[in-house]
Every structure is written in structure tokens, then in C-alpha cells.
N, C-alpha and C positions, 0 to 999 in steps of 0.2 A: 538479604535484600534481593528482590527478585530484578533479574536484569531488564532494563529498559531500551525503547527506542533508542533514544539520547545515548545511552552508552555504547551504543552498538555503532552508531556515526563516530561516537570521538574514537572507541577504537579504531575503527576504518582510517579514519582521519591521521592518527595516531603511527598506524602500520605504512601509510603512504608516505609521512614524512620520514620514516625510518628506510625507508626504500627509496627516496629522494623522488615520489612518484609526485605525482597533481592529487590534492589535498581535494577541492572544490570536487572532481570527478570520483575519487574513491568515494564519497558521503553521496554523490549522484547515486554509484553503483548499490551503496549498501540502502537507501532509500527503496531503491528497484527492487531488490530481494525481499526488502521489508514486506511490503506492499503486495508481493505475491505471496509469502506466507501470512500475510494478514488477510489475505480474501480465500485460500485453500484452510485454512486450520482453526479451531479456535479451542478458550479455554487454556489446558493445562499443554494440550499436544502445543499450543503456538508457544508460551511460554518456554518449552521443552527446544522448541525449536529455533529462539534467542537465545535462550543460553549458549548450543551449541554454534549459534552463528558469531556470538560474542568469542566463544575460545578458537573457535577458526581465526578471525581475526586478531585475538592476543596472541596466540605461538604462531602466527607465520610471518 
């Protein structure tokens, strides 16, 4: 299953409650990220580049 917007927030989302951070702000941050590889990359490179922003935010 190819990873999505959406999972890429609740992970954020996810990693800030684990961190005891602000929830609303971490899904702000990861929106921001999105959004600039959503207008630099596209195709398989942006997909490529979800992914790795998805496992950034699962192991840390």
C-alpha cells in the first residue's frame, strides 16, 4: 500500500504525543514539508519521498 498524505500527519501526529510535544503543530510542520515536496518532485520521485518522510517520523 503506497504511503499517503494522511499517514504521514497521523504519524507526525503520533511521534508528538510520544514526545509529549503539541499534536496540532507537529501535523502544521508535516503539512509544510508536504507541500514543498509536493511542488519540487513528482510521480514516483514524490512518492519516494513519502515514504522516507513517513519512516523519519516512525523511528524517531
Amino acid at each position: 500500500m503506497p504511503t499517503t498524505e494522511e499517514s504521514i500527519i497521523a504519524a507526525a501526529r503520533l511521534r508528538a504525543a510520544y514526545r509529549g510535544e503539541n499534536e496540532a503543530l507537529a501535523a502544521a510542520s508535516a503539512l509544510e514539508a508536504l507541500a514543498v515536496l509536493k511542488k519540487t518532485l513528482k510521480g514516483d520521485k514524490y512518492q519516494e519521498a513519502l515514504e522516507r518522510l513517513y519512516i523519519e517520523y516512525s523511528i524517531s
